[in-house]
C-alpha positions as CSV (number, residue, x, y, z in Angstrom):
1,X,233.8,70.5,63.4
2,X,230.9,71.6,65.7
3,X,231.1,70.8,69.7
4,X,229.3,68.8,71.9
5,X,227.0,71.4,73.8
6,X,226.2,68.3,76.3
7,X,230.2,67.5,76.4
8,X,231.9,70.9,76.6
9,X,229.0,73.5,78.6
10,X,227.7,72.1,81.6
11,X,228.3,73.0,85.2
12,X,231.1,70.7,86.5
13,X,230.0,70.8,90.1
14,X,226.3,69.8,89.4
15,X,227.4,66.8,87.8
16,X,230.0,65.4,90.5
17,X,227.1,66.0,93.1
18,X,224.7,64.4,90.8
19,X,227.7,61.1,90.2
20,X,228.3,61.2,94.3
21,X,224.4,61.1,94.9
22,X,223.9,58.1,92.6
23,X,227.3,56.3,94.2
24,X,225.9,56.9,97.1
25,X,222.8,55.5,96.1
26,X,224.5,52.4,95.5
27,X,226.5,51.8,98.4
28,X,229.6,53.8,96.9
29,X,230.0,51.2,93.6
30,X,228.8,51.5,90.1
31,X,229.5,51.1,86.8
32,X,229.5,54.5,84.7
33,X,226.4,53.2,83.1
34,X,224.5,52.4,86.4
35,X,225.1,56.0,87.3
36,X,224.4,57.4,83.5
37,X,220.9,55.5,84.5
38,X,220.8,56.6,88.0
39,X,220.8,60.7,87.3
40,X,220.3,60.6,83.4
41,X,223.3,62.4,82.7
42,X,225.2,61.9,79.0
43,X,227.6,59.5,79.0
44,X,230.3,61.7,78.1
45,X,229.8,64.1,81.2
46,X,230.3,60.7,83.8
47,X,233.3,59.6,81.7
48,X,234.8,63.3,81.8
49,X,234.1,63.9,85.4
50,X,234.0,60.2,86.7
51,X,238.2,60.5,87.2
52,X,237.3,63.9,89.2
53,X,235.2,62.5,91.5
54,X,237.6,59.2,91.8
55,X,240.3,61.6,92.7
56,X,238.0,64.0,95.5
57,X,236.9,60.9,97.3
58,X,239.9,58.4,97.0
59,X,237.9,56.0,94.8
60,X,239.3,52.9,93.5
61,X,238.3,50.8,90.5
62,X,237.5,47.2,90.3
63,X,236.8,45.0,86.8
64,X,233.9,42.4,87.0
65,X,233.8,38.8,84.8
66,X,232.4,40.4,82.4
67,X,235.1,43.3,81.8
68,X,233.3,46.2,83.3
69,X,234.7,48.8,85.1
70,X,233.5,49.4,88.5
71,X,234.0,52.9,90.8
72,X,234.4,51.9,94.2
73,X,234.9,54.2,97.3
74,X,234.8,51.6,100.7
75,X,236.5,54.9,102.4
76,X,232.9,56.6,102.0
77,X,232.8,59.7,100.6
78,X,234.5,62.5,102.8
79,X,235.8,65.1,100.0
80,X,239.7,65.7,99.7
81,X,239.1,69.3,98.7
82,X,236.0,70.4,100.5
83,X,234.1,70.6,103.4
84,X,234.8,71.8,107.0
85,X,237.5,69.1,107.5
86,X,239.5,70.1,104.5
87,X,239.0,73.7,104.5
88,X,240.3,73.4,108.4
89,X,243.6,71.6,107.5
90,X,244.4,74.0,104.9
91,X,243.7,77.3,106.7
92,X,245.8,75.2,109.5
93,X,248.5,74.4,106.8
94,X,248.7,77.6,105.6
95,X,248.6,79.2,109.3
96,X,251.3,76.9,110.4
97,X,253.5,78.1,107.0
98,X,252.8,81.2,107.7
99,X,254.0,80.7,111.4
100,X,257.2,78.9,110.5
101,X,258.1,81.8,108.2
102,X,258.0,84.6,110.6
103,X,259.2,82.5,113.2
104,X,261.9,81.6,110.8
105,X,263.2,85.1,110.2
106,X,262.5,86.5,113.7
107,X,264.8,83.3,114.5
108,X,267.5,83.9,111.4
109,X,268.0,87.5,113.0
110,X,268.5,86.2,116.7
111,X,271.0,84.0,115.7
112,X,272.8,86.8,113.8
113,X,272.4,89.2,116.8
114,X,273.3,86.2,119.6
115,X,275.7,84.3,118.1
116,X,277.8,86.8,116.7
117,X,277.0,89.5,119.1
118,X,277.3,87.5,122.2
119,X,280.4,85.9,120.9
120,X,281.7,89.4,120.4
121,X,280.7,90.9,123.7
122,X,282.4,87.9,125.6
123,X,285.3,88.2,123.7
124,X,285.4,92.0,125.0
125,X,284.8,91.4,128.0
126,X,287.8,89.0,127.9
127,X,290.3,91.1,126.8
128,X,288.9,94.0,129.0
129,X,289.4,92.4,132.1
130,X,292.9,91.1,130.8
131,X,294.0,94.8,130.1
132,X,292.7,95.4,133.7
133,X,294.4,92.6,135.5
134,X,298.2,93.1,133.5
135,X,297.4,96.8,134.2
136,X,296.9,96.4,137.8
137,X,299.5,93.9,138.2
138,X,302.1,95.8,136.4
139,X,300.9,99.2,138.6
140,X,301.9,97.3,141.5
141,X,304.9,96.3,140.8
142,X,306.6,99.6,138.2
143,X,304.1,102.3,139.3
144,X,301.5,104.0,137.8
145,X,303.3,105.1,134.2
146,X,304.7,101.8,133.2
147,X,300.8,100.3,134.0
148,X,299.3,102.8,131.4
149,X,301.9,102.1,128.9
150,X,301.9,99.0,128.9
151,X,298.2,98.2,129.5
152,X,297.8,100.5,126.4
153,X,300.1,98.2,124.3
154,X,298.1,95.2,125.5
155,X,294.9,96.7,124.6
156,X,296.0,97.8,121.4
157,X,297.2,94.0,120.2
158,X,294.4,92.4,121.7
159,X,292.3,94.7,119.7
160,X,294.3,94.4,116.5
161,X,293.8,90.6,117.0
162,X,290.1,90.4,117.4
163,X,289.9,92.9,114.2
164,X,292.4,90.4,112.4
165,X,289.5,87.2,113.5
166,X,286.6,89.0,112.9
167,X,287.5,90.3,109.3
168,X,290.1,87.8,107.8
169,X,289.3,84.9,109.7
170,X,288.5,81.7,107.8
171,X,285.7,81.0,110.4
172,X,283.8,83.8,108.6
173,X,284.8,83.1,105.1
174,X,282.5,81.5,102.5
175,X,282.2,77.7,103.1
176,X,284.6,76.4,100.3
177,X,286.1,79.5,99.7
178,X,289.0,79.4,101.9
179,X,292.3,81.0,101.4
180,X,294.8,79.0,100.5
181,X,298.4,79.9,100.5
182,X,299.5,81.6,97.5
183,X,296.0,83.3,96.9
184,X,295.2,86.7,97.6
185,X,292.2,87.3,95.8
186,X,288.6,85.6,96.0
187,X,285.8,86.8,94.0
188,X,283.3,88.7,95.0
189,X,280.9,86.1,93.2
190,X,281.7,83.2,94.7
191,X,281.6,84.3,98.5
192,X,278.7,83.0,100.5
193,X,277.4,85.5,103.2
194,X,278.2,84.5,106.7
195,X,274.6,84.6,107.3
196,X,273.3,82.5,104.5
197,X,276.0,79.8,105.8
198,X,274.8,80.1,109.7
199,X,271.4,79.7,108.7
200,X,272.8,76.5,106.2
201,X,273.7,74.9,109.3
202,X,270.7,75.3,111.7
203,X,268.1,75.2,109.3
204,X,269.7,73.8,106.1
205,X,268.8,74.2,102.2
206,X,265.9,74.7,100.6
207,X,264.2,71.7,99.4
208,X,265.5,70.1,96.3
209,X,262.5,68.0,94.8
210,X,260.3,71.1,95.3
211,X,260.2,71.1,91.4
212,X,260.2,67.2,91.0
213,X,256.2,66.5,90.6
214,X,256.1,68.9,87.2
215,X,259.4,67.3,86.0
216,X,257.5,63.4,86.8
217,X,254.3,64.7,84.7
218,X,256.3,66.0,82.0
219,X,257.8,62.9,81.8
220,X,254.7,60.6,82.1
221,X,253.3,62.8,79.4
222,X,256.6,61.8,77.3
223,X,256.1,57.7,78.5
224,X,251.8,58.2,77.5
225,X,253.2,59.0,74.0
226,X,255.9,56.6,73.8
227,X,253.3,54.0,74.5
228,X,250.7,55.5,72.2
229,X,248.2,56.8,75.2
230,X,248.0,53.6,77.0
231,X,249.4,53.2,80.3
232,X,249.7,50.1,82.7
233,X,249.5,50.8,86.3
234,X,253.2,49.1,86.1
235,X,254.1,51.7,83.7
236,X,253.1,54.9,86.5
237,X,254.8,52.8,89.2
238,X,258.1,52.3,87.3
239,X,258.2,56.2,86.9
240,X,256.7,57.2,90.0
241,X,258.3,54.5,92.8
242,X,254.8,54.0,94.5
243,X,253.5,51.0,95.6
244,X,251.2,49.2,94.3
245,X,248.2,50.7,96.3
246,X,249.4,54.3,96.5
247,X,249.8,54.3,92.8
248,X,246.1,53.4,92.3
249,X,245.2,56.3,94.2
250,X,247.7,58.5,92.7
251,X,246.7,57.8,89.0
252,X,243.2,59.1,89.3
253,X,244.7,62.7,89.9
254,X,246.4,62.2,86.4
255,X,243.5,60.9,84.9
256,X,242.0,63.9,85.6
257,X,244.3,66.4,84.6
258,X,245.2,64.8,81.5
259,X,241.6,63.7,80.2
260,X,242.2,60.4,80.5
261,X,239.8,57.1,81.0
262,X,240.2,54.0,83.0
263,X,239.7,50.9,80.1
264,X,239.9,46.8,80.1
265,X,240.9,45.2,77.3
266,X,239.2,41.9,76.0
267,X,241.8,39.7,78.1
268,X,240.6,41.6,81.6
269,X,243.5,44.0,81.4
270,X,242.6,47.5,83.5
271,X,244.9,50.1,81.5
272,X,244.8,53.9,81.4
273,X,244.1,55.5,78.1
274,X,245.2,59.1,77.2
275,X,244.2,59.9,73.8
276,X,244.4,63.8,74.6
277,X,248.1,63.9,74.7
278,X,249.0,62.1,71.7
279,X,247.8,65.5,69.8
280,X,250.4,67.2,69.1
281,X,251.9,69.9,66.1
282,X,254.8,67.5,65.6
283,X,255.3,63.6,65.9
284,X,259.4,63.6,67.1
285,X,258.5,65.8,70.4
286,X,257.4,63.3,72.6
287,X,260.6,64.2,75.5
288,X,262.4,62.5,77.9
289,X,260.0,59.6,79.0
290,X,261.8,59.2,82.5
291,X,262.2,61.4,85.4
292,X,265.9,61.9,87.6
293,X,265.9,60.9,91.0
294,X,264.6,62.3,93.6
295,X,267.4,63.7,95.1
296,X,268.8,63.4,98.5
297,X,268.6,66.7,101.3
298,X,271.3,67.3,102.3
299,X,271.8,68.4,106.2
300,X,274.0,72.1,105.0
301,X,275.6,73.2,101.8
302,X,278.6,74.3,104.3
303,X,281.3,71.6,104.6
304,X,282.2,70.1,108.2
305,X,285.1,72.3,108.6
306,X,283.1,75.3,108.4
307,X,279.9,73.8,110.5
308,X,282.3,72.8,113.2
309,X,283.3,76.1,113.5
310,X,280.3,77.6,113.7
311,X,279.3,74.9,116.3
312,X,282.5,75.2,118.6
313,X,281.5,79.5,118.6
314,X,278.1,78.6,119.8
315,X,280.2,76.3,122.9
316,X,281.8,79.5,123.2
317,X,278.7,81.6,124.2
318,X,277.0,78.3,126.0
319,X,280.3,78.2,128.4
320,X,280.1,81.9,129.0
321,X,276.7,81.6,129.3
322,X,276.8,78.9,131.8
323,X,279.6,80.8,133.8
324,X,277.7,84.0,134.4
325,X,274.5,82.0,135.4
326,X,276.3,80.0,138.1
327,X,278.6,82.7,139.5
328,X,275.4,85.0,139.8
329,X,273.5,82.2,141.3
330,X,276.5,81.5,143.6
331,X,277.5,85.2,144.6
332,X,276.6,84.4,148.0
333,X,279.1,81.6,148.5
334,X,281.5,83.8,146.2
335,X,281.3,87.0,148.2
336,X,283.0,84.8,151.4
337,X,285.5,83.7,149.3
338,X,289.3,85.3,148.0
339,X,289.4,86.6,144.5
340,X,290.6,83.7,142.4
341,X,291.4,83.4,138.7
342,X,288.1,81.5,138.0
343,X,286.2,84.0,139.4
344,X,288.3,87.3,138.0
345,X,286.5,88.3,135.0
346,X,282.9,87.6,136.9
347,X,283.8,90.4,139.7
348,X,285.3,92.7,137.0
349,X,282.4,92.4,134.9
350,X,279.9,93.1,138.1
351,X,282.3,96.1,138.8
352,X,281.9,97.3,135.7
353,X,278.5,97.0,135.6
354,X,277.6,98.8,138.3
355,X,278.6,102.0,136.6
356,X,275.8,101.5,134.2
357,X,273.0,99.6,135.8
358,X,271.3,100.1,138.6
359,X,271.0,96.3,139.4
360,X,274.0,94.5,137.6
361,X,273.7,91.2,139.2
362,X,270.0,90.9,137.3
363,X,271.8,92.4,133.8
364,X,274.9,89.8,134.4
365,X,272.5,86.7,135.2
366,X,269.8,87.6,132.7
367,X,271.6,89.1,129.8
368,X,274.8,87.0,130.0
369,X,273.7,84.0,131.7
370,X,270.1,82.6,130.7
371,X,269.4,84.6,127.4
372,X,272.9,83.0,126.0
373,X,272.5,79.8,127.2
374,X,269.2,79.3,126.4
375,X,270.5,80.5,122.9
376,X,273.3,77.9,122.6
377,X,271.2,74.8,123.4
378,X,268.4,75.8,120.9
379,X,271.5,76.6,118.3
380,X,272.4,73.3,119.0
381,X,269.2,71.1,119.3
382,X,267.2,72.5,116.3
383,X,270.3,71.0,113.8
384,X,270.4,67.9,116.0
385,X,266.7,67.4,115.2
386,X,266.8,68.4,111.9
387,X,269.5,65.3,111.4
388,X,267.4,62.8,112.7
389,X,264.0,64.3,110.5
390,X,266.6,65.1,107.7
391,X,268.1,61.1,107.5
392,X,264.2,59.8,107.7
393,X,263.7,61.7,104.4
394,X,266.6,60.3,102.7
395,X,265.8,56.8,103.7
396,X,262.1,57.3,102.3
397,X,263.7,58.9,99.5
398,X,266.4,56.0,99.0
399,X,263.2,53.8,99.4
400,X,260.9,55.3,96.5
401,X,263.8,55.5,94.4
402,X,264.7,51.9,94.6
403,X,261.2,50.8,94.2
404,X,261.8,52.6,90.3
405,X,265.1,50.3,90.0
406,X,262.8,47.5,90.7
407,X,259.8,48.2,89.0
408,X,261.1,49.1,86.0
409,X,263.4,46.2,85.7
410,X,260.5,44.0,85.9
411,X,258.6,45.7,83.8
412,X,261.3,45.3,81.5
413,X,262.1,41.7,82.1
414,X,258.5,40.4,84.1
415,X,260.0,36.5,83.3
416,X,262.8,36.7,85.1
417,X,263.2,39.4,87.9
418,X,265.9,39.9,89.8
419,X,266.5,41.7,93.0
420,X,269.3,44.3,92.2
421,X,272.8,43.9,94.1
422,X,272.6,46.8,96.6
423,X,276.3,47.9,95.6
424,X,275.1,48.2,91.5
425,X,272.7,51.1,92.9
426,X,273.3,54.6,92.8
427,X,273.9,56.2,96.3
428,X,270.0,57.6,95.9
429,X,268.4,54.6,95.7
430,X,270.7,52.7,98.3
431,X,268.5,52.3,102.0
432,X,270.6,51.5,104.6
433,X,268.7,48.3,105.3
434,X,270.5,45.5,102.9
435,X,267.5,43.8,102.8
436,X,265.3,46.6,100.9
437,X,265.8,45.4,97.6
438,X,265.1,41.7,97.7
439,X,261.8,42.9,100.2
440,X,261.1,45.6,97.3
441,X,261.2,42.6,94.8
442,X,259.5,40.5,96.8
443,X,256.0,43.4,97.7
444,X,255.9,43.5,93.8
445,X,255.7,39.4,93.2
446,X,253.1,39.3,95.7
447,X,251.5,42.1,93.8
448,X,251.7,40.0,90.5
449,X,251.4,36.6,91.8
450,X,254.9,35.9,91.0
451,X,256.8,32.6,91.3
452,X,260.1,32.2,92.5
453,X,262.2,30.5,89.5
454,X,266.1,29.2,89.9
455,X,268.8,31.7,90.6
456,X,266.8,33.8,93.0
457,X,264.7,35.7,90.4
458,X,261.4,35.7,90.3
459,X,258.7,34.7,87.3
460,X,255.9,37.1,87.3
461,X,253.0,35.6,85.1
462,X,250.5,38.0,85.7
463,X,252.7,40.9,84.4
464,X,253.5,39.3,81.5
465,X,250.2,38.6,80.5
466,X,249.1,42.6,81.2
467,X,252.3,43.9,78.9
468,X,251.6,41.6,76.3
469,X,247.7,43.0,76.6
470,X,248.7,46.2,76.5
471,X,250.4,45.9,73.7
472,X,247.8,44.6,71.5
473,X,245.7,47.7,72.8
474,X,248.9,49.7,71.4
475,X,249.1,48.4,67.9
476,X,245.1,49.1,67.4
477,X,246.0,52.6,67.8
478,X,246.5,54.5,64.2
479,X,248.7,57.8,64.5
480,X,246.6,59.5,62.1
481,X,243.6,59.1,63.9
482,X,245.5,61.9,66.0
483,X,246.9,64.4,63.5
484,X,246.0,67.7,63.6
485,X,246.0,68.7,60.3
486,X,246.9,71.2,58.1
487,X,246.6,74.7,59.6
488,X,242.5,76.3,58.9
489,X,242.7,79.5,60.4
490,X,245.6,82.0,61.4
491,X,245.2,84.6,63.4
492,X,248.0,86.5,62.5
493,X,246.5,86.3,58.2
């Protein structure tokens, strides 16, 4: 079969420019054929690139009395893609990325070094000026021998201990790898690294839709071939969960990258034809026509038991932390006063100190009071923030996933909708708000110009009409007009 040299070789970009300079022309609406008049382009080149431009400049379409299709773009025509604007955002985009990902790891390896460090280093101090106070006290009451031997002993247990925490510890175990009594073994497979689970808890999981877009297109290419290549606007929003109005915009994106072409039946019907796709090698492969859920993020893999843990260390260092800073800021009013318990382990660690600093009291304030505290409230706040920006998603999530429910129920039954009972929905398409549903409902009837019938459901005329439309469009289209054939030419003969 020979090609279309006017359909398949022309220069892409010259024709959009030419399409935006005739829209323009015409106060950003036309008709395909007003523009195929305006530049003198072939028809074929405006319907291919039309759905491009639609897409750049966030166009919309509109359908006259008479059936024709209109482009519209009332946003003007301020590219997407292109242009000073765009190019900014996405060298800031990929700046900011950039940013957060060094920041990230320069953050991940703080926390490794402060948490754990600083938690260590107070917990030696600790147990240092314990073995100093029992040795004193027992050197002043048994002499100098008994002190040694017995502060030895004391320093040898506590040690022993901290070893037994640090190692064996369930606070440094895998999240959901505990060990239970009875079991002496875990495998090596199943452990989590402490750091992975620290960083699970500040910063939480990776994102779990970051692969749900190519699983949606696979299965709207599954739905196009279901319904022979055409496609209601009801039928994108029932797999996608948009609204009405973001759906319009989104479809032009897939009009594009599937070849496909805006059309109105007879009745007035806009539908979306895709005759590309129904070529295939075999006719039983058309796949799964619906999509999962988006799923929900979840705030850590770890379980609370673990994140607790991790949360009560980080009090730990924030109380030490908050210690030092005030006894340093206080050593004036200190210095006049006895030697108490509460104020023990700050002179020890000042007199210890001073055998390796020149200026203690700056190391003690700085290095164990601000840096640790300032530590502890940021280990604290970023999770605390993340919560709040980590529920919005899920409730946006909940929100689009409902909207599917609801869509495709109506699609299914358009004469009598019903708003679904918020306990029959899976926990991913449940919003807190109790109301969603019937409101959900209620956006699409408005949409249709639905009428409220008995029992709380909802008749939605104009939906009818389009799927009965649509169908008629479907049962024009003949399966061998798309067949490819026997095979002409191997490569491999």
């Amino acid at each position: 079969m020979a090609k279309d040299t006017n359909v398949l070789e022309y220069d892409r970009t010259a024709v959009r420019e030419a399409i935006v300079g005739a829209l323009k022309k015409r106060k950003g609406e036309a008709a395909p054929a007003d523009v195929v008049a305006f530049t003198g382009l072939p028809k074929p080149q405006v319907d291919a690139e039309l759905p491009a431009v639609a897409d750049e400049y966030s166009g919309r379409l509109k359908v006259t009395e008479s059936g024709e299709i209109l482009y519209s773009f009332p946003d003007g025509f301020h590219s997407r893609y292109r242009g000073l604007g765009p190019t900014a955002r996405r060298l800031a985009r990929a700046a900011g990325k950039a940013a957060v990902k060094v920041g990230t790891f320069l953050f991940k390896a703080w926390i490794m070094v402060m948490l754990v460090g600083y938690f260590a280093l107070f917990v030696a101090l600790v147990v240092l000026s314990l073995v100093a106070s029992v040795a004193g006290g027992a050197s002043d009451r048994n002499g100098k021998s008994r002190s040694r031997g017995g502060g030895l002993a004391l320093t040898g247990r506590l040690v022993d201990l901290l070893v037994r925490v640090w190692f064996y510890n369930e606070v440094f175990s895998s999240p959901g790898q505990r060990r239970y009594a009875g079991s002496r073994s875990r495998t090596k497979e199943n452990r989590r690294p402490l750091h992975k689970a620290i960083f699970s808890f500040v910063f939480g999981e990776d994102d779990p839709n970051a692969d749900h877009e190519a699983v949606q297109k696979r299965a709207f290419v599954a739905l196009a071939r279901v319904k022979k290549g055409v496609i209601l606007l009801e039928d994108f929003m029932a797999l996608t969960g948009l609204p009405p109005e973001e759906a319009d915009l989104a479809i032009n994106r897939y009009l594009y990258e599937f070849e496909g072409s805006p059309e109105v039946s007879e009745a007035g019907t806009v539908y979306y034809r895709f005759p590309k796709l129904l070529l295939r090698a075999r006719g039983d492969d058309a796949g799964v026509t619906d999509s999962p859920f988006k799923r929900l993020r979840p705030f850590s893999a770890n379980d609370k038991k673990s994140n607790a843990w991790y949360a009560g260390i980080n009090g730990v260092n924030l109380a030490f932390g908050s210690y030092f800073l005030y006894c340093s800021l206080a050593i004036e009013t200190l210095a006049s006063r006895p030697v108490t318990g509460g104020t023990y382990l700050f002179w020890f660690v000042a007199r210890f100190f001073s055998q390796l600093f020149a200026n203690p009291l700056g190391v003690i304030s700085v290095g164990l009071g601000v840096v640790p505290l300032v530590f502890s409230l940021l280990f604290w706040a970023v999770p605390i923030l993340r919560s709040g920006s980590v529920a919005r998603q899920n409730e946006r999530i909940k929100r689009e996933n409902l909207r599917r429910v609801v869509y495709a129920s109506a699609v299914e039954r358009p004469s009598s909708a019903r708003t679904p009972e918020p306990e029959s929905l899976p926990a991913v398409a449940r919003p807190s708000g109790r109301d969603e549903p019937r409101k959900a409902l209620e956006d699409l009837a408005a949409y249709e110009g639905g009428e409220p019938i008995e029992g709380g459901a909802w008749r939605l005329a104009e939906l009818e009409r389009k799927l009965a439309d649509a169908e008629g469009v479907r049962r024009a289209v003949r399966p061998e007009d798309y067949d490819l054939g026997g095979v002409a030419f191997d490569s491999g003969s």
